[in-house]
Backbone as numpy.savetxt, mean C-alpha at the origin, in Angstrom:
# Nx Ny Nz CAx CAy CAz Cx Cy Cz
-0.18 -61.63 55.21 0.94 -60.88 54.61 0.85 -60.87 53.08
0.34 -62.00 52.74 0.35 -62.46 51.25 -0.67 -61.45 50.74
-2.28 -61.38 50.84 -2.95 -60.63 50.92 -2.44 -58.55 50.67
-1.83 -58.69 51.35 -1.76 -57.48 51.81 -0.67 -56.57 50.72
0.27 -57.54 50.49 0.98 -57.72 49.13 0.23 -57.32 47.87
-0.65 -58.22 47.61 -1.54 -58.38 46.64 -2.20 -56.92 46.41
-3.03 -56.41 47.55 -3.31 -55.32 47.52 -2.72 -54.12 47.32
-1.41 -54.18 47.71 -0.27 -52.75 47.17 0.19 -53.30 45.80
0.35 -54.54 45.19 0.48 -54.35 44.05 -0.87 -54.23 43.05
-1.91 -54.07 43.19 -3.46 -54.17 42.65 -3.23 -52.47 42.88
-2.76 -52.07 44.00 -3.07 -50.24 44.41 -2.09 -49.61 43.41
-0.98 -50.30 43.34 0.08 -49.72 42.82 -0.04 -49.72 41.25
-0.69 -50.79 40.91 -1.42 -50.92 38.73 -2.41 -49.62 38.92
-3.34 -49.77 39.94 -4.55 -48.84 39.33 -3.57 -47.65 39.67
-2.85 -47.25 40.36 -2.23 -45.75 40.08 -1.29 -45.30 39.29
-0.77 -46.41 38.02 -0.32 -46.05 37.13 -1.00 -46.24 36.02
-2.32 -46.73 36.28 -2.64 -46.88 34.93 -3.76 -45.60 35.19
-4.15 -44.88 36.19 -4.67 -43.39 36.63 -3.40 -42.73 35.83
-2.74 -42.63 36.04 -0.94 -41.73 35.50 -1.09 -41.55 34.20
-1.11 -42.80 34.09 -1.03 -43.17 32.07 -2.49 -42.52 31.17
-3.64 -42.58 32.29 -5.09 -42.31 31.47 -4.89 -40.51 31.84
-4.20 -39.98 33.03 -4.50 -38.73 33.04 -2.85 -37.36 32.48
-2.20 -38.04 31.90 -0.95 -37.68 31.14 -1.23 -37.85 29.50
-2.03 -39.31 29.24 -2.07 -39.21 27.91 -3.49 -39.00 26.65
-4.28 -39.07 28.30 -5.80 -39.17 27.62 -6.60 -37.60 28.22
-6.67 -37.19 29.58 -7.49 -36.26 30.49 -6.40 -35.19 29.97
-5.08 -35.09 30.41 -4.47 -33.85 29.62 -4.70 -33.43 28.65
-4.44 -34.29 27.54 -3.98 -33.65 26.07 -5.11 -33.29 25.67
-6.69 -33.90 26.02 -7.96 -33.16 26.02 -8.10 -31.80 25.96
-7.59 -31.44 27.45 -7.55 -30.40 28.00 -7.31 -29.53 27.41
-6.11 -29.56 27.70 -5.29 -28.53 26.55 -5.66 -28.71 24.77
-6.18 -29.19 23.89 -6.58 -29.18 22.96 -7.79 -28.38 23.18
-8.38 -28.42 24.16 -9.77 -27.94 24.15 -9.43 -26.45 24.33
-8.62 -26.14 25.31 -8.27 -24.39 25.51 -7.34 -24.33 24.42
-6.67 -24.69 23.19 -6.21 -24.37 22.21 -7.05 -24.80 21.11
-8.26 -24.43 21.28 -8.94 -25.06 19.73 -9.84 -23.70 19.14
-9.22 -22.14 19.81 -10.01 -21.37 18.87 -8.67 -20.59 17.64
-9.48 -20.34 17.00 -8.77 -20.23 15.80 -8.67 -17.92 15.92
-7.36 -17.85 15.81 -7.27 -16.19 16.32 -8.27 -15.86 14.52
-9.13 -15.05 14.71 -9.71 -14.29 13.24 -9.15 -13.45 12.81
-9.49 -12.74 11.50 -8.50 -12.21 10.57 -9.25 -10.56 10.92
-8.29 -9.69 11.79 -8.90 -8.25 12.60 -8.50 -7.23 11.86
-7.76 -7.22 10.80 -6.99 -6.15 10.31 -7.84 -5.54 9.15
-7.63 -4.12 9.29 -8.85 -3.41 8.44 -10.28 -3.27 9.16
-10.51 -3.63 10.32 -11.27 -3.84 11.53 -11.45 -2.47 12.20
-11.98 -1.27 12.33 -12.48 -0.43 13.67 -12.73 -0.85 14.95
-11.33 0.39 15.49 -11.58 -0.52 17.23 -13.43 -0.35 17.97
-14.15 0.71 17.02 -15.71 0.59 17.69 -16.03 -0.59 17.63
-16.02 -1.46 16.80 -16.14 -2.85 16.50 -15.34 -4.43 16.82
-14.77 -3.93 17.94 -13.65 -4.80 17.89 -14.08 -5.63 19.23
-13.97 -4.87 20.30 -14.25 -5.76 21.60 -15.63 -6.47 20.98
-16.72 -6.33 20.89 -17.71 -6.96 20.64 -17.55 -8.21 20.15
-16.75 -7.91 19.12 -16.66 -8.84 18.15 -15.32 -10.35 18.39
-14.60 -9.78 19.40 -13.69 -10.81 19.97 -14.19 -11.45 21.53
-14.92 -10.44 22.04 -15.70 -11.60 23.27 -16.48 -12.49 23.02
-17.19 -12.38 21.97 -17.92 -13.42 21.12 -17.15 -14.49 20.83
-15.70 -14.49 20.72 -15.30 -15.61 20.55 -14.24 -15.76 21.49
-14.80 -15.42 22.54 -13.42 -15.68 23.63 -12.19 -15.28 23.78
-11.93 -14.61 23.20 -10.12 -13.27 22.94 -11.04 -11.92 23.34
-9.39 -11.47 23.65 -9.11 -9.66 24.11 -8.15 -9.64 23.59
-8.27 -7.89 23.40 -7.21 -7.57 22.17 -6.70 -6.36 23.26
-5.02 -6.00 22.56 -4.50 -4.76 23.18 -4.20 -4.12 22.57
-3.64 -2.71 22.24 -3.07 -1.84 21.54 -1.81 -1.87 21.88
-0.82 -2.16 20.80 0.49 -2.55 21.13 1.02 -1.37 20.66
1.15 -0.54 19.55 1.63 0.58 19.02 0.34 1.16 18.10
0.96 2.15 17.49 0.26 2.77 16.28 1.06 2.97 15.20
0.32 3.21 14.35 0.75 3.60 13.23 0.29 4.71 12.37
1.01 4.38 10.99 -0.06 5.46 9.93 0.32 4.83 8.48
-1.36 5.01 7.96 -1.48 4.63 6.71 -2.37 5.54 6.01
-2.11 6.56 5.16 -3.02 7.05 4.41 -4.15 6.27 3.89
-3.89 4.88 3.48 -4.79 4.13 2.53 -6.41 3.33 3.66
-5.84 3.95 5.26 -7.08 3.47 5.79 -7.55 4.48 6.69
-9.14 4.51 7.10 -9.10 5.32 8.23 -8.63 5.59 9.29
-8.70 6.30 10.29 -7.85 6.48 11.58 -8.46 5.26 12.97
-8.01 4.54 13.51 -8.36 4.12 14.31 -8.55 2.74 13.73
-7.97 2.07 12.62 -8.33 1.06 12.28 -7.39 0.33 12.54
-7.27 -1.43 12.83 -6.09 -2.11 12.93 -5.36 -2.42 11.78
-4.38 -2.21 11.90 -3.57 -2.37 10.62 -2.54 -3.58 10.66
-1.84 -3.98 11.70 -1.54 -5.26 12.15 -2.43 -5.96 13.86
-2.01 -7.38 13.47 -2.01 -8.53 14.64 -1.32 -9.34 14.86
-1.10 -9.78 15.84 -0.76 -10.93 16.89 -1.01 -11.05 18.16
-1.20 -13.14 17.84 -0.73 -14.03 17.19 -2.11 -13.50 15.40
-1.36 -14.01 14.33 -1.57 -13.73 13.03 -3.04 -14.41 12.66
-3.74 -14.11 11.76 -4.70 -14.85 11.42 -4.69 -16.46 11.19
-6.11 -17.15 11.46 -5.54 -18.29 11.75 -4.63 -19.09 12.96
-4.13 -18.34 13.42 -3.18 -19.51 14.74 -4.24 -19.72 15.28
-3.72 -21.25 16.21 -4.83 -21.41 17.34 -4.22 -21.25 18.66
-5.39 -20.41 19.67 -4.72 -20.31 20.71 -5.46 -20.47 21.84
-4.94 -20.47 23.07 -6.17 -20.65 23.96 -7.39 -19.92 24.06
-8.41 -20.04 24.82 -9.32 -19.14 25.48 -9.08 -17.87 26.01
-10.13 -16.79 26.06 -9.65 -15.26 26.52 -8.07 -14.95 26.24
-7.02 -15.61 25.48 -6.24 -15.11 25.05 -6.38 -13.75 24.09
-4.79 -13.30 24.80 -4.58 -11.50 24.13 -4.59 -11.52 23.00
-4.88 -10.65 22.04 -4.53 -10.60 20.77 -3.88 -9.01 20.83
-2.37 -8.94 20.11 -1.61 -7.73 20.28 -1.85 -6.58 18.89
-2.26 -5.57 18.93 -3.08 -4.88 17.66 -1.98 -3.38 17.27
-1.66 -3.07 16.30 -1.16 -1.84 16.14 -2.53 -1.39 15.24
-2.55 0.32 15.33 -3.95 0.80 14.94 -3.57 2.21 13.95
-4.37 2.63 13.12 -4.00 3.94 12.66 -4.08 5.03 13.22
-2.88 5.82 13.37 -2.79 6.95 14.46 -4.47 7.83 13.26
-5.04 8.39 14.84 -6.10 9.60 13.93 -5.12 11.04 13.46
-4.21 11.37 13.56 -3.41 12.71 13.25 -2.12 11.67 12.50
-1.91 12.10 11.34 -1.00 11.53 10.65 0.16 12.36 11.12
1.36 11.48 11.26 2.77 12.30 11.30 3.28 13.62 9.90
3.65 14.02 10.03 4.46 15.54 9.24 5.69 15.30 8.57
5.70 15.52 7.82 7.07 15.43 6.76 7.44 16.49 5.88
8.59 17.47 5.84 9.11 18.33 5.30 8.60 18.19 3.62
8.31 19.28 3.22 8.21 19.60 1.57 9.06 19.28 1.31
9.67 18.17 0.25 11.08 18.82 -0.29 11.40 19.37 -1.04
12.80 20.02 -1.81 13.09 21.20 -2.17 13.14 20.98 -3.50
11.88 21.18 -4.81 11.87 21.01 -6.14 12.15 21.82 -6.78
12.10 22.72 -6.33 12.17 24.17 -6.85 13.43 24.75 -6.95
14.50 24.07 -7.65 15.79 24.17 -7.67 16.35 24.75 -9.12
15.44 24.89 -10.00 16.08 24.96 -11.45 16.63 23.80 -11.93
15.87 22.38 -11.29 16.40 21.33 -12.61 15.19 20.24 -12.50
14.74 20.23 -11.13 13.33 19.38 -10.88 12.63 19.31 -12.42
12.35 18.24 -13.29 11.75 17.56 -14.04 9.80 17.51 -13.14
9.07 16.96 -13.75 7.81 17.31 -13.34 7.32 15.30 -13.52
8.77 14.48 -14.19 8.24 13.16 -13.90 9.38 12.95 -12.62
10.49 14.04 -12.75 11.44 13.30 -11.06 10.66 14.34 -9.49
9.63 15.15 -9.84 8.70 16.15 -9.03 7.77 14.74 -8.48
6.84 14.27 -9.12 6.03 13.19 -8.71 6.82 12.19 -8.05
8.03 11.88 -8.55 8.56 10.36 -8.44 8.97 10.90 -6.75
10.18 12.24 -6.22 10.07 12.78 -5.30 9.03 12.93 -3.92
7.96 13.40 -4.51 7.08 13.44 -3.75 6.26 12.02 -3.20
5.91 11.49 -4.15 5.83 9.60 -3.54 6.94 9.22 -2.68
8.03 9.48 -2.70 8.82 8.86 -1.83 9.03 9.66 -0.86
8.23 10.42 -0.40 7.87 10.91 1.53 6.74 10.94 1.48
6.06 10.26 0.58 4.53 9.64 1.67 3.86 11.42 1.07
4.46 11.61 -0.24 3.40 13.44 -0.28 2.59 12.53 -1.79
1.14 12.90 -1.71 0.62 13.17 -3.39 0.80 13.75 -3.90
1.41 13.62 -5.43 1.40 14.44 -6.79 -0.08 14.96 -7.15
-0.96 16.02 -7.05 -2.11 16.81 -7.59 -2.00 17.47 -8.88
-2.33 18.10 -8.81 -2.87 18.78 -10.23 -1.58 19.43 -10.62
-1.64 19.46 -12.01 -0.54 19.74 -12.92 -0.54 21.55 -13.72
-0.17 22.77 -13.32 -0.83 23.47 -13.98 0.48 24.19 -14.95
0.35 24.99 -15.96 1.25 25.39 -16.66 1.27 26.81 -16.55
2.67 27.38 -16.68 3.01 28.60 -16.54 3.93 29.23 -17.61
3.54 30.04 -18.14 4.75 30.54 -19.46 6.14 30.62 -18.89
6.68 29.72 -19.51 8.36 29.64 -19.65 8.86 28.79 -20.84
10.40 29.66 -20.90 10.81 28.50 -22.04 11.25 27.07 -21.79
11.03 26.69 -19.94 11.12 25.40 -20.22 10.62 24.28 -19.87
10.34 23.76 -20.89 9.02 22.64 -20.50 9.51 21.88 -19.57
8.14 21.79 -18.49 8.31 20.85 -16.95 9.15 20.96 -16.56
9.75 22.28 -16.49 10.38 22.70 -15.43 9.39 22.78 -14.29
9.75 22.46 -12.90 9.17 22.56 -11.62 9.14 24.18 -11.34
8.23 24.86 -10.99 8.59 26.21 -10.84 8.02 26.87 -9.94
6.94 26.02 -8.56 5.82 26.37 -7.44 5.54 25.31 -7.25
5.18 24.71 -5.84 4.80 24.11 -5.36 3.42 24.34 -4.76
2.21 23.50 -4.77 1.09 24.74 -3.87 0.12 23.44 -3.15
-0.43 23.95 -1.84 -0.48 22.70 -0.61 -2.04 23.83 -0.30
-3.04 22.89 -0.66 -4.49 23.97 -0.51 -4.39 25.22 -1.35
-4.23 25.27 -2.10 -4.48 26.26 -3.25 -3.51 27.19 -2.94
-2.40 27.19 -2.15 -1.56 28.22 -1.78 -0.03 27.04 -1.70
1.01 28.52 -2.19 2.40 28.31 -2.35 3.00 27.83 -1.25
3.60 26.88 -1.25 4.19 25.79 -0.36 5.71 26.44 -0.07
6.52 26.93 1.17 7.99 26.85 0.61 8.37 25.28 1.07
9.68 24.95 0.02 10.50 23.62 0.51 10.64 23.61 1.97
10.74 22.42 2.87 10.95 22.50 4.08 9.65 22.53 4.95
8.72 23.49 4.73 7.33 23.38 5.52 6.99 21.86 5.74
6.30 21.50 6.81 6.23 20.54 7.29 4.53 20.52 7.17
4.03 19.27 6.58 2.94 18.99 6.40 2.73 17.48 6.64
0.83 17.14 6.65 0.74 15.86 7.00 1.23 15.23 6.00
1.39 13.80 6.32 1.33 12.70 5.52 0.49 12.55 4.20
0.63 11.94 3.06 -0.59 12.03 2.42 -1.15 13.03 1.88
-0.63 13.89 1.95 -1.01 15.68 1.46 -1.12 15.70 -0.34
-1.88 16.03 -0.49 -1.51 16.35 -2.17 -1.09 17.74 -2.38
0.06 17.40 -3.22 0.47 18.89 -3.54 0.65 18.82 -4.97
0.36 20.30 -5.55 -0.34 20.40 -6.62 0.80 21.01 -7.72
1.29 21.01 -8.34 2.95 21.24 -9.30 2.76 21.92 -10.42
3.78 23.20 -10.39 3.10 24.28 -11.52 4.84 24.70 -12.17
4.22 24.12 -13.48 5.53 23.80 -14.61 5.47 24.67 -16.06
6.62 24.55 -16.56 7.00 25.27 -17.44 5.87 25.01 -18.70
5.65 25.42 -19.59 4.84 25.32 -20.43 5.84 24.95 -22.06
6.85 25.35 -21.65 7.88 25.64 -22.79 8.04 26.66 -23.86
7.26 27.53 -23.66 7.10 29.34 -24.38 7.06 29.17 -25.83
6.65 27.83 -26.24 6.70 27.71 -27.79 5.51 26.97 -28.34
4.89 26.97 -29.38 4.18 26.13 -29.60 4.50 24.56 -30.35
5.87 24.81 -30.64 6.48 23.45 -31.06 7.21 22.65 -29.81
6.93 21.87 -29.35 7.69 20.82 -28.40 8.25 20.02 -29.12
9.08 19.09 -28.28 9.72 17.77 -28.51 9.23 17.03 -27.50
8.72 16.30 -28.39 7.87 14.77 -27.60 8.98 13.68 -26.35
8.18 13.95 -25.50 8.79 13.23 -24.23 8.68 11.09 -24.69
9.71 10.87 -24.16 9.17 9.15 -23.99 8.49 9.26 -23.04
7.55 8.20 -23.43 6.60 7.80 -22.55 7.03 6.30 -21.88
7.85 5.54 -22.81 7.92 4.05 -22.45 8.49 3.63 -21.10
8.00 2.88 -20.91 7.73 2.28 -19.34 7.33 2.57 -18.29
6.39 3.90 -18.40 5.72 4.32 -17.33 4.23 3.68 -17.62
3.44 4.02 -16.51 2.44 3.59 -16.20 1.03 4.62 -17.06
0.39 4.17 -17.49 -0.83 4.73 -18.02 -0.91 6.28 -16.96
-1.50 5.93 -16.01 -1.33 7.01 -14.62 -0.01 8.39 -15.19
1.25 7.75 -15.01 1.96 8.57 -14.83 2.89 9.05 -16.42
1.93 8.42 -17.59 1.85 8.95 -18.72 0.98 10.17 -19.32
-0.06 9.86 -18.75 -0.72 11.16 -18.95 -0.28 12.41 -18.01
0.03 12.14 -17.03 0.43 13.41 -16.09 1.55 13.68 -16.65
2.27 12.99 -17.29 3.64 14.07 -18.29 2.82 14.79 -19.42
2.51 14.05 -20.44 1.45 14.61 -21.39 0.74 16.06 -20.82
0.04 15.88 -20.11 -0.56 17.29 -19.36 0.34 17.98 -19.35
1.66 17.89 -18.25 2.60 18.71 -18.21 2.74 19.14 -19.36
2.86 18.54 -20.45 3.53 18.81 -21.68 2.28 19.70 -22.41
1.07 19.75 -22.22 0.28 20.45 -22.95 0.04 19.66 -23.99
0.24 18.45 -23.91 -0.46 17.10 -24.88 -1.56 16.96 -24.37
-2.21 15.72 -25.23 -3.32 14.80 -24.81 -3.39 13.36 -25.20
-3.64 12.49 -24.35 -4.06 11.16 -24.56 -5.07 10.78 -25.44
-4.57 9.92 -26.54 -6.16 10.25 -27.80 -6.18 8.42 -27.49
-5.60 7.22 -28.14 -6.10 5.91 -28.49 -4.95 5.54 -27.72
-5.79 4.52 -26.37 -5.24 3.62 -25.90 -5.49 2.05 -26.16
-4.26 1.56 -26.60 -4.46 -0.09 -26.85 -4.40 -0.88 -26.31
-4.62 -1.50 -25.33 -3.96 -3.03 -24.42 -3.82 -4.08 -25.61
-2.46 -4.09 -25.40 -1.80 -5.48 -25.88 -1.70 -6.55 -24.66
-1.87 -7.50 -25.56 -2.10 -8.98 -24.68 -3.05 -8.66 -23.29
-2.49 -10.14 -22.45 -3.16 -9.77 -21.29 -2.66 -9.41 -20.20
-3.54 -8.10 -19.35 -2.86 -7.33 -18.65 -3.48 -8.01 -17.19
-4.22 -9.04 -16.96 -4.69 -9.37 -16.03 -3.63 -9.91 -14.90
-3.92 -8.70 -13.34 -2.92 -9.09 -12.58 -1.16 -8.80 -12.80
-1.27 -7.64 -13.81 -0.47 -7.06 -14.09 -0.24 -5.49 -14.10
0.58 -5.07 -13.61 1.05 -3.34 -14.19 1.34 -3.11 -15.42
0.27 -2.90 -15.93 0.62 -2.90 -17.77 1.70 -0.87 -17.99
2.27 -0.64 -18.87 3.08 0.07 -19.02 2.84 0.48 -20.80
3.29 1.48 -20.81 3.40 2.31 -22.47 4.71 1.58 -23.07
4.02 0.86 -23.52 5.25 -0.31 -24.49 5.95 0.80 -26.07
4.68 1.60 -26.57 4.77 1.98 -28.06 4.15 3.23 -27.37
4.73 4.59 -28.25 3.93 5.88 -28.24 3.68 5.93 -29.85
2.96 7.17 -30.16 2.86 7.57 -31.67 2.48 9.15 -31.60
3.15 9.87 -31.29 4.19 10.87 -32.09 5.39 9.52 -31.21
6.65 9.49 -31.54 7.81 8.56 -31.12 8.67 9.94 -30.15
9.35 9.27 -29.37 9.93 10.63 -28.81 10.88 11.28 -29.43
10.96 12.21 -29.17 11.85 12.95 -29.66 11.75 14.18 -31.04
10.71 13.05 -31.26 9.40 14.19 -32.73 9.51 15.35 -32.31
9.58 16.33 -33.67 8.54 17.49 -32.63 7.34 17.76 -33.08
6.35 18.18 -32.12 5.00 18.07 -31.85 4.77 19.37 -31.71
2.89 19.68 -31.98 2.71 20.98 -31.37 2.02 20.74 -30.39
1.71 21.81 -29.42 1.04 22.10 -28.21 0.14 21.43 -28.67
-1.22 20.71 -27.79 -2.22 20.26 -28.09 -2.53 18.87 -29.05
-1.38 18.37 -28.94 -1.61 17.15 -29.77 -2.10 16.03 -29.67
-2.53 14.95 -29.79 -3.03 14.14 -29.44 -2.16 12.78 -29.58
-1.75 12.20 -28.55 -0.23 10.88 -28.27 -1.23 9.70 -28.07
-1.10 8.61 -29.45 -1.90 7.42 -29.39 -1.06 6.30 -28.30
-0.95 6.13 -27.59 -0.68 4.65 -26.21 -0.70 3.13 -26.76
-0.16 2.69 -26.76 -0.35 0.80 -26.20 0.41 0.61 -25.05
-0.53 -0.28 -24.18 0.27 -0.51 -22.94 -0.15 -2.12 -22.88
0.66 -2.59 -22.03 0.49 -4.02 -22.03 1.89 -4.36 -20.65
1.58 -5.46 -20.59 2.75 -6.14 -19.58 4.59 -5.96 -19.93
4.90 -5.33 -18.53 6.79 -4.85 -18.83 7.14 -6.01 -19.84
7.84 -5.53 -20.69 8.71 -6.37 -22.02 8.00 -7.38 -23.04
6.49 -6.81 -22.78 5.94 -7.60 -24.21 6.13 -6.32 -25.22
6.27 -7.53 -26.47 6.32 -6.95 -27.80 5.29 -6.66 -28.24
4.84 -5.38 -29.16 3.87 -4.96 -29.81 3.46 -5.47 -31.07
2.49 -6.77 -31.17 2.42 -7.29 -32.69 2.45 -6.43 -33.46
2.70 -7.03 -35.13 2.16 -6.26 -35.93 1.59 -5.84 -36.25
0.15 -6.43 -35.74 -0.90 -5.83 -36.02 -2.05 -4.86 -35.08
-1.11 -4.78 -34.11 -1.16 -3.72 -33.77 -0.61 -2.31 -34.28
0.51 -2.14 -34.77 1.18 -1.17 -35.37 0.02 -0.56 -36.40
């Protein structure tokens, strides 16, 4: 009897200490081992390139939605999940939105009103996803006035529905005089300083960077004609640009 005792308690240690080695040692293995690949960074990725490149490391990917981005090709991933970096198991999904190949359509809108400005024409058109193009001038007495819209070398009406990303091309007043009054330039962007200038039948002559613009949107801190001057057609507008709210040394001036 004694014996026999002995043996269910000898049976009964080795099956908890089996319990204890396969809960805290054979599990957590386990599972570390099917969670030890690291999801890769897919975005900006072509789906031609994609399965290949995730069976190689043990994931499949799905198409969860689409999207659209002018700034990439069609068919490319533009988001993931789980995110770059997580770790996750083996042949785990990875969930992908991609760039639609036909961009969605968005109405012209209506500039052509008799007050559209040719810096609130650009600013407009960026905010539905349209490009500002080429700037051309037309005799009138009033400068950058908006006065045609044109989408492929032809007149756009407001409302037409076009892709995404479209450049449309803006045809403005000239101002019917050869004396202007100088626009401010300050706090716009190099970019969207000269495209007034053009409008205006100016030109960009000496640009300065003040301080350092590294990792910055540097901006037209100082013009020279000053605004409000008046100028003639064809003049030449000297720039410093540098980082929003630095001061222009003196010796720069």
């Amino acid at each position: 009897m004694g014996s026999v005792l002995v043996n269910l308690g000898v049976a009964a240690v080795v099956l908890v200490v089996l319990a204890i080695l396969y809960f805290y040692a054979y599990l957590p293995s386990v599972t570390n081992h099917l969670e030890s690949i690291t999801v890769p960074n897919i975005e900006g990725m072509h789906m031609n390139e994609l399965e290949d490149f995730l069976v190689k490391r043990n994931l499949r990917y799905e198409v969860n939605d689409s999207a659209y981005s002018s700034e990439f090709p069609p068919l490319v991933v533009l988001k993931q999940y789980p995110h770059p970096g997580a770790k996750v198991k083996e042949n785990r999904k990875i969930f992908i939105s991609v760039n639609r190949v036909t961009p969605p359509s968005v109405p012209v809108p209506d500039l052509i009103d008799g007050k559209s400005s040719l810096q609130n024409a650009r600013a407009v058109l960026r905010s539905t996803d349209l490009k500002p193009g080429r700037i051309e001038l037309r005799s009138s007495p009033f400068l950058n006035l908006v006065m045609e819209l044109k989408y492929e070398g032809k007149t756009i009406e407001p409302g037409t529905r076009i892709p995404k990303g479209s450049v449309i091309d803006i045809v403005v007043g000239d101002g019917g005089k050869d004396s202007i009054t100088m626009p401010s330039l300050l706090g716009l962007s190099l970019e969207d300083a000269r495209f007034v200038l053009l409008g205006a039948n100016l030109s960009v002559g000496h640009v300065e960077l003040v301080g350092d613009t590294t990792d910055v949107s540097p901006v037209v801190l100082k013009q020279i004609p000053e605004m409000d001057e008046i100028v003639k057609v064809g003049d030449v507008v000297n720039l410093w640009v540098g980082a929003e709210g630095s001061d222009v040394p003196d010796d720069y001036e």
